[in-house]
DRENTORKOL-3810 file (N, C-alpha, C; in nm, 4 decimals):
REM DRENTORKOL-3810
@n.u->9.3040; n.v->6.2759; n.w->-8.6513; ca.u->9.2358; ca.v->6.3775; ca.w->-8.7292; c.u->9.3034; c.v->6.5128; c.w->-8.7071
@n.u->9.2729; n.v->6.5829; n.w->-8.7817; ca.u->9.3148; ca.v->6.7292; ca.w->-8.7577; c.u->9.3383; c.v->6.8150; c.w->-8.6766
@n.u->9.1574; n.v->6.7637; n.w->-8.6021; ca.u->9.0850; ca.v->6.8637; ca.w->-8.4799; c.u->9.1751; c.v->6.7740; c.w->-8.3865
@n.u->9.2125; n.v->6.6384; n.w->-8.3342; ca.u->9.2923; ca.v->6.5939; ca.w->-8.2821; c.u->9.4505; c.v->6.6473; c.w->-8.2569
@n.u->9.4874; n.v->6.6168; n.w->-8.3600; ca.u->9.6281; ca.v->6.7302; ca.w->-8.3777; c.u->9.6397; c.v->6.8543; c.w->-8.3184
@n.u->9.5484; n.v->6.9020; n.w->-8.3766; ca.u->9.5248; ca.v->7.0552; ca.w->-8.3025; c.u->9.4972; c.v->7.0797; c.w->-8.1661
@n.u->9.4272; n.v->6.9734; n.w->-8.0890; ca.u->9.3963; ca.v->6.9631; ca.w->-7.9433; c.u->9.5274; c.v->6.9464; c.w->-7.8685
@n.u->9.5769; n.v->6.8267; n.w->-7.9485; ca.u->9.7406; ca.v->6.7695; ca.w->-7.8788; c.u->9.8568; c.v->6.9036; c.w->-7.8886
@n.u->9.7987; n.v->7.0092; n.w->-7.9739; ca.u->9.8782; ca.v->7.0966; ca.w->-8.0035; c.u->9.8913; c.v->7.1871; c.w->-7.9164
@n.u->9.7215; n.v->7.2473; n.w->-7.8750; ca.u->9.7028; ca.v->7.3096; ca.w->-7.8028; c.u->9.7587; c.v->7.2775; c.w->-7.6026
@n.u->9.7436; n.v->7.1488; n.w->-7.5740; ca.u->9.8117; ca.v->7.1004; ca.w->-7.4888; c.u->9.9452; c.v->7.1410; c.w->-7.4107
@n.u->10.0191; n.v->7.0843; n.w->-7.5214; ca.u->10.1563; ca.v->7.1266; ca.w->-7.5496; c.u->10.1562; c.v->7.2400; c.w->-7.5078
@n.u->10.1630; n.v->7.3520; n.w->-7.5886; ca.u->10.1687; ca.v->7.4498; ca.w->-7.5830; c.u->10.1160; c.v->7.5256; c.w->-7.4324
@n.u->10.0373; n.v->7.4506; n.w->-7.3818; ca.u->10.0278; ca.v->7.4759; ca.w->-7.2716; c.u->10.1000; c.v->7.4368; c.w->-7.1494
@n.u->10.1138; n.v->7.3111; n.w->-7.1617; ca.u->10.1838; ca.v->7.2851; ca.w->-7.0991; c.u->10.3168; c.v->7.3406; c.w->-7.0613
@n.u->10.3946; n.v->7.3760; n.w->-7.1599; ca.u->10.5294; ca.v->7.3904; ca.w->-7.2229; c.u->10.5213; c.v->7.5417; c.w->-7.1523
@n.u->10.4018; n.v->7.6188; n.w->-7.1700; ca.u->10.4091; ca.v->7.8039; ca.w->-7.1060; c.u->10.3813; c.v->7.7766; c.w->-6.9264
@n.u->10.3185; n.v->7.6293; n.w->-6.8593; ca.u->10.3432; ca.v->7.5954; ca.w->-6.7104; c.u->10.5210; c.v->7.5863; c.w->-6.6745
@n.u->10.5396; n.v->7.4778; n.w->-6.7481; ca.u->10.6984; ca.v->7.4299; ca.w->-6.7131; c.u->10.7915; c.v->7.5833; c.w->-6.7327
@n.u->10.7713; n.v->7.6412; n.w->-6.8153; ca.u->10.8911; ca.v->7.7860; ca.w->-6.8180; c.u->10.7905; c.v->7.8760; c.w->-6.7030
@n.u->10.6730; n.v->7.8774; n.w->-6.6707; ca.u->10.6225; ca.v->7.9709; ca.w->-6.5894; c.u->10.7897; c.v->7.9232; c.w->-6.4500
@n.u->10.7149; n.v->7.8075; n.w->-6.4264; ca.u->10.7792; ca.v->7.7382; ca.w->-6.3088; c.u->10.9055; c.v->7.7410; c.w->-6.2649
@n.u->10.9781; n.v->7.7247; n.w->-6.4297; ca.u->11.1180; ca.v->7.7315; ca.w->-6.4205; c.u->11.1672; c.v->7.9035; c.w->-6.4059
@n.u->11.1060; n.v->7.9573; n.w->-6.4706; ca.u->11.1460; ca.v->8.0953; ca.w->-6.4081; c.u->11.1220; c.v->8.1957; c.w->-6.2971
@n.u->11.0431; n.v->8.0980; n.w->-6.2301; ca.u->10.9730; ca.v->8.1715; ca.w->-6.0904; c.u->11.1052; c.v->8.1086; c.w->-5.9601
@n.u->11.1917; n.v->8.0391; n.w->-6.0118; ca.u->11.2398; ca.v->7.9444; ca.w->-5.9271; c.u->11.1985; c.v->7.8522; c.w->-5.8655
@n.u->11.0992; n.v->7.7975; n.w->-5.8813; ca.u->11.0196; ca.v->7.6914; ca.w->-5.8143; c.u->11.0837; c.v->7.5771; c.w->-5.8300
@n.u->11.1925; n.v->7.5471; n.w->-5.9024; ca.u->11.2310; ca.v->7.4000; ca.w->-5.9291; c.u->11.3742; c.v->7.4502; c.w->-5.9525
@n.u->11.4465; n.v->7.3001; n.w->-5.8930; ca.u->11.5855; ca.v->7.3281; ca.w->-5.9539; c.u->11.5944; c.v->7.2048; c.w->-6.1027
@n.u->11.5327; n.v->7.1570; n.w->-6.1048; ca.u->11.5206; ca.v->7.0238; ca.w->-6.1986; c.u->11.4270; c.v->7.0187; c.w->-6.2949
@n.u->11.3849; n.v->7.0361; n.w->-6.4115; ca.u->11.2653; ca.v->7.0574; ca.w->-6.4723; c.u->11.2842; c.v->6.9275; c.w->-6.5891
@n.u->11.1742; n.v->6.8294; n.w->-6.5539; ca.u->11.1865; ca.v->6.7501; ca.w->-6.6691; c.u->11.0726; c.v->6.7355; c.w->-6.7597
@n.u->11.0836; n.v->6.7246; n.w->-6.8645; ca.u->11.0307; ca.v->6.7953; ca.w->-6.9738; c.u->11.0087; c.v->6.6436; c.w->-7.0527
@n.u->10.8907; n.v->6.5583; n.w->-7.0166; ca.u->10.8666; ca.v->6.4215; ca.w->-7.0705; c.u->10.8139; c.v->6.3939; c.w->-7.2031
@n.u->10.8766; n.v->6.3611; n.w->-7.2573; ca.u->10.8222; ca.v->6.2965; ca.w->-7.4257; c.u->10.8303; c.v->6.4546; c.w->-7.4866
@n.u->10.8928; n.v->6.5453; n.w->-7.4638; ca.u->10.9213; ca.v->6.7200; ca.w->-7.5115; c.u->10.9947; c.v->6.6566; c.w->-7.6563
@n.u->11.0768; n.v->6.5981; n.w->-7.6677; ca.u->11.1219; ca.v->6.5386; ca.w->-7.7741; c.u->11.0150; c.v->6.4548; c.w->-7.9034
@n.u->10.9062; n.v->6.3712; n.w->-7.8589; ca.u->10.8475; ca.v->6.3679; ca.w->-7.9687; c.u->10.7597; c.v->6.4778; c.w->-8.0377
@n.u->10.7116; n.v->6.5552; n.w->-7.9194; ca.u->10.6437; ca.v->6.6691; ca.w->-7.9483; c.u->10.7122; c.v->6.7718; c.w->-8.0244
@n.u->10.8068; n.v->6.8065; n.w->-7.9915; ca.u->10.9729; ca.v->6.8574; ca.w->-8.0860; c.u->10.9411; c.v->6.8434; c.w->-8.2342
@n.u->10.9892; n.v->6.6691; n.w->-8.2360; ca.u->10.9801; ca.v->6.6112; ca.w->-8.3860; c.u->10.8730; c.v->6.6381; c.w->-8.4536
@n.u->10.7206; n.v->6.6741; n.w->-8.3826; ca.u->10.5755; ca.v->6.6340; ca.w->-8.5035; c.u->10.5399; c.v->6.7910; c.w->-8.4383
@n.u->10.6188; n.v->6.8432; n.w->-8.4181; ca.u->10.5935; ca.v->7.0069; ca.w->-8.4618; c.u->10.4625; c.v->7.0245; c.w->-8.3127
@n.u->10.4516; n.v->7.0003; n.w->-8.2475; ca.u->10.3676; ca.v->6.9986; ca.w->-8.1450; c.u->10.3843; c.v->7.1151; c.w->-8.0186
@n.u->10.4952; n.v->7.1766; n.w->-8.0536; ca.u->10.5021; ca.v->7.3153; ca.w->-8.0036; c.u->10.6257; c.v->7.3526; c.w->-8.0893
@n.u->10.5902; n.v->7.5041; n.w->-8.0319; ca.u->10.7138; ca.v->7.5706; ca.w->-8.1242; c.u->10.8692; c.v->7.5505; c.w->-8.1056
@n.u->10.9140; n.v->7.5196; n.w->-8.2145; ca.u->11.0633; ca.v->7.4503; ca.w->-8.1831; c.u->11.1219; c.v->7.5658; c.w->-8.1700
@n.u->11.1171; n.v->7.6873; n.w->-8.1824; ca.u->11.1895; ca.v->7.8431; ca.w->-8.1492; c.u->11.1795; c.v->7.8606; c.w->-8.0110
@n.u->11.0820; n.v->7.8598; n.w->-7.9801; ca.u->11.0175; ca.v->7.8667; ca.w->-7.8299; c.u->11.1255; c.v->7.7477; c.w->-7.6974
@n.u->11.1388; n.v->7.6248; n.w->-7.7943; ca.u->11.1801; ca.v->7.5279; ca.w->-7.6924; c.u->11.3428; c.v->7.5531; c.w->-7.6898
@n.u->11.3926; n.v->7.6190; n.w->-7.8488; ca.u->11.5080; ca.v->7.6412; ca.w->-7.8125; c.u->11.5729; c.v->7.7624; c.w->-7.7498
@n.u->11.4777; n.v->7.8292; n.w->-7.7481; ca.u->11.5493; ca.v->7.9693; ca.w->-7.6438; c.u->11.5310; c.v->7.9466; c.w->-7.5443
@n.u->11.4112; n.v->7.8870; n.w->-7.4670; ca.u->11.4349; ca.v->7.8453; ca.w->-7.3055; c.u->11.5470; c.v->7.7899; c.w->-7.2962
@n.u->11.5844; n.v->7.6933; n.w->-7.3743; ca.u->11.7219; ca.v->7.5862; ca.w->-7.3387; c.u->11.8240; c.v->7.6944; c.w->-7.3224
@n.u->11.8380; n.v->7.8067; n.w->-7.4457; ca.u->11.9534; ca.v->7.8984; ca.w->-7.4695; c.u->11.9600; c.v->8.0214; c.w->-7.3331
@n.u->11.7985; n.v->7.9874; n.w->-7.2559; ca.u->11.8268; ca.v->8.1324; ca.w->-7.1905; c.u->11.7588; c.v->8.0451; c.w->-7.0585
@n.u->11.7770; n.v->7.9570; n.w->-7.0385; ca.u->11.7164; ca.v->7.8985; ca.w->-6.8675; c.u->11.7645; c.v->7.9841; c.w->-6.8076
@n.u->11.7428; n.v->7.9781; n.w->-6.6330; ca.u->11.7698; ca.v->7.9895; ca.w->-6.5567; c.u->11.9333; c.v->7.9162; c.w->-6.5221
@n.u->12.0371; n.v->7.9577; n.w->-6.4702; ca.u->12.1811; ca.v->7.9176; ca.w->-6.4689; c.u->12.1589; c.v->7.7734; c.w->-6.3662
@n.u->12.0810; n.v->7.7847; n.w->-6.2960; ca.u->12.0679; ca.v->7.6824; ca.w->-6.1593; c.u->12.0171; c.v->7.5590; c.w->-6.1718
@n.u->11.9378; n.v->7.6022; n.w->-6.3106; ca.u->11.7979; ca.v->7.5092; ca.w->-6.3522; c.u->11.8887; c.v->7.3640; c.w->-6.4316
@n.u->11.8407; n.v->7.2536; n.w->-6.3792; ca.u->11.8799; ca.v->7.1007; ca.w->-6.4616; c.u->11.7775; c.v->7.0938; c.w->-6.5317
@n.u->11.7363; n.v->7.0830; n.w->-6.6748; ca.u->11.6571; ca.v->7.0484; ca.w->-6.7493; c.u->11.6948; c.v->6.9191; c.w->-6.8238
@n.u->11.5908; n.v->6.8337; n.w->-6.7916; ca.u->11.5468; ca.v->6.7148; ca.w->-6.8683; c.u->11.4801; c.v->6.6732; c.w->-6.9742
@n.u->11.5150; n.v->6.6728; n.w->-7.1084; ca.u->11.4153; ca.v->6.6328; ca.w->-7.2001; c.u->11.4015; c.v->6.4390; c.w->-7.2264
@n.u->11.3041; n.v->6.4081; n.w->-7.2378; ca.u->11.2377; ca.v->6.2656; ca.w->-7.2600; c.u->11.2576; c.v->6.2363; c.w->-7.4254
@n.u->11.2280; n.v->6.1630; n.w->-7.4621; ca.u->11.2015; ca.v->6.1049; ca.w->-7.6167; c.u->11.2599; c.v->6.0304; c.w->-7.6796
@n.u->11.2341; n.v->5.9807; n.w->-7.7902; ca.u->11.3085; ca.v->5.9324; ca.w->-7.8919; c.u->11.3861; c.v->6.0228; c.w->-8.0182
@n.u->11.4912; n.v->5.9929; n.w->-8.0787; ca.u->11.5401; ca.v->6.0582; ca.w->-8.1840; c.u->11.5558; c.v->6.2565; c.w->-8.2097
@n.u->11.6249; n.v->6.2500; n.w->-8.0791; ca.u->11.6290; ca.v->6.3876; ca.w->-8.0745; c.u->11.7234; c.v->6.4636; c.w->-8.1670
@n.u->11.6678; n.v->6.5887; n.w->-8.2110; ca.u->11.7308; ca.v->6.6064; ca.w->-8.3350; c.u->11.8278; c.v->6.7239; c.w->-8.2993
@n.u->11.9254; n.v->6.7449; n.w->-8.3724; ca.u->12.0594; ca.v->6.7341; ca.w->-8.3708; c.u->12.0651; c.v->6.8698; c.w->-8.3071
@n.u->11.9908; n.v->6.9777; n.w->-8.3034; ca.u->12.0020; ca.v->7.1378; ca.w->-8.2085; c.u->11.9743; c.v->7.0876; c.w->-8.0511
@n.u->11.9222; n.v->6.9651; n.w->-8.0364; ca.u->11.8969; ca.v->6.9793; ca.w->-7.9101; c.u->11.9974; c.v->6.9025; c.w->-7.8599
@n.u->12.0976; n.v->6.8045; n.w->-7.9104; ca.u->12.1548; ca.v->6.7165; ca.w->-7.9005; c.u->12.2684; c.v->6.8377; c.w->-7.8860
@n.u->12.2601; n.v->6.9504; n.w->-7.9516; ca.u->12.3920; ca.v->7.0607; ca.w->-7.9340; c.u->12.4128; c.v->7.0940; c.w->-7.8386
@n.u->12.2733; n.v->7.1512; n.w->-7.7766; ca.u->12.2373; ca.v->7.2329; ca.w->-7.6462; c.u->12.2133; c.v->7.1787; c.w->-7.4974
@n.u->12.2572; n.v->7.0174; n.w->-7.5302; ca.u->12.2627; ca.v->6.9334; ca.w->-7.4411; c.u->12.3982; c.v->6.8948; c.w->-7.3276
@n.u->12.4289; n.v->6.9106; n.w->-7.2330; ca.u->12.5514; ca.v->6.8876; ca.w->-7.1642; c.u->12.5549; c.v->6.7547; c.w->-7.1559
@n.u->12.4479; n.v->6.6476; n.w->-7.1138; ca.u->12.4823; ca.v->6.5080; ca.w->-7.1385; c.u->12.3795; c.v->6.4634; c.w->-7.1996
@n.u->12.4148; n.v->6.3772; n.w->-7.2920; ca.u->12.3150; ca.v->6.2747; ca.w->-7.3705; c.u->12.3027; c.v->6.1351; c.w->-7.3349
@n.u->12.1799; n.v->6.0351; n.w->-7.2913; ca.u->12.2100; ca.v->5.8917; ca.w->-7.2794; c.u->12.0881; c.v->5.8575; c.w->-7.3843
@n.u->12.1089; n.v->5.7335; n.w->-7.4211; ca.u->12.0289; ca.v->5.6153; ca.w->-7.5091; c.u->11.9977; c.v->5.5543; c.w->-7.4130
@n.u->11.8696; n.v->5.4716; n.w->-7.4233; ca.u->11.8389; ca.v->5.3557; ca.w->-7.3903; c.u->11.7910; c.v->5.2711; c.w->-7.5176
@n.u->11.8168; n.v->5.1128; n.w->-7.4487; ca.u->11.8309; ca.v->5.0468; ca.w->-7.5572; c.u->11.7262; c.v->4.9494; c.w->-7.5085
@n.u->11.6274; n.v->4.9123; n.w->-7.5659; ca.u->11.5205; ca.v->4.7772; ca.w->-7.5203; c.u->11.5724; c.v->4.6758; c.w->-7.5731
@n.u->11.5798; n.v->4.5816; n.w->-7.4709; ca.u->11.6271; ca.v->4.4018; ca.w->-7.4986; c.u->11.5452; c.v->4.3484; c.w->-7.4914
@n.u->11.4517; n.v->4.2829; n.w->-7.5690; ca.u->11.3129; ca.v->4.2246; ca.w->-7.5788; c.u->11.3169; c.v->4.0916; c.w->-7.5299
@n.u->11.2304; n.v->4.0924; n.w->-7.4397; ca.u->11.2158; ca.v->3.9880; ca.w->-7.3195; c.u->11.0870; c.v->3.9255; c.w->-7.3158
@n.u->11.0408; n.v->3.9408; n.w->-7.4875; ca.u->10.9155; ca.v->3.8740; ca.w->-7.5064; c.u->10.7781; c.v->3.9153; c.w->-7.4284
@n.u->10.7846; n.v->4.0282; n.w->-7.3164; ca.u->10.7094; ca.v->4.1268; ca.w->-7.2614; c.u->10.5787; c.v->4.1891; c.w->-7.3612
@n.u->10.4485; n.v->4.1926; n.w->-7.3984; ca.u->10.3835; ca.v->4.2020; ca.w->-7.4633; c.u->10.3533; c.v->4.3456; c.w->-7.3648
@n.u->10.2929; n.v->4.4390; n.w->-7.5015; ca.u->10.2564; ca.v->4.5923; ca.w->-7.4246; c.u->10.1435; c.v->4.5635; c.w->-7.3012
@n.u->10.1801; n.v->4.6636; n.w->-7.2144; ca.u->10.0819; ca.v->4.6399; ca.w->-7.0650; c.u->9.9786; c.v->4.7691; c.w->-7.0951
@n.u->9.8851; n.v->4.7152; n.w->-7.0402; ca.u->9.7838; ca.v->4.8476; ca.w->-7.0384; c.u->9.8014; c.v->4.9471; c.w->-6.9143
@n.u->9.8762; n.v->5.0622; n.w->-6.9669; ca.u->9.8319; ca.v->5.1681; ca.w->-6.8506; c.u->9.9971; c.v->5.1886; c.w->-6.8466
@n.u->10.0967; n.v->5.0852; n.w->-6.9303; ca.u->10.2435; ca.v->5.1669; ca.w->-6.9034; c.u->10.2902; c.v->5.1451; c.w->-7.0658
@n.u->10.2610; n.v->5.0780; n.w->-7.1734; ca.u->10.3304; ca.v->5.1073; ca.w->-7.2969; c.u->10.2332; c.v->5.1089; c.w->-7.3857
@n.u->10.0862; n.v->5.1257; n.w->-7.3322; ca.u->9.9561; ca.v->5.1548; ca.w->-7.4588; c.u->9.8749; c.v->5.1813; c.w->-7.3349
END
């Protein structure tokens, strides 16, 4: 629903103003930034916002983004990129790690 969207939105967005609090206080040398990529794609925080942290981190800071189908500015602003690839092993979704 909407009001849903908007909650998941609000989240984000929160979340996203912890992780740069953190990363700019120096508190971390590593900041990984989980599923930041689907949230990216369905507009779930501001994509201006996510790309100037990347453009203006901290020099020290390793940042990690998570997701699927990351789109092509972040794929710019990226020093290494990996895929993973699922080989289906007939594994049915588990409750509590893929639903």
């Amino acid at each position: 629903t909407e009001e849903q969207k908007a909650k998941s939105k609000e989240i984000h967005l929160n979340n996203f103003a912890k992780a740069k609090e953190v990363a700019f206080n120096g508190e971390c040398d590593i900041l990984i930034l989980d599923e930041v990529i689907g949230a990216y794609n369905r507009n779930l925080l501001d994509r201006e916002d996510l790309l100037n942290f990347l453009d203006n981190k901290p020099e020290n800071l390793e940042v990690i983004l998570t997701g699927r189908n990351p789109a092509d500015e972040l794929i710019e602003r990226a020093d290494y990129v990996s895929e993973i690839q699922k080989i289906d092993k007939g594994i049915v979704a588990r409750r509590g790690i893929e639903k």
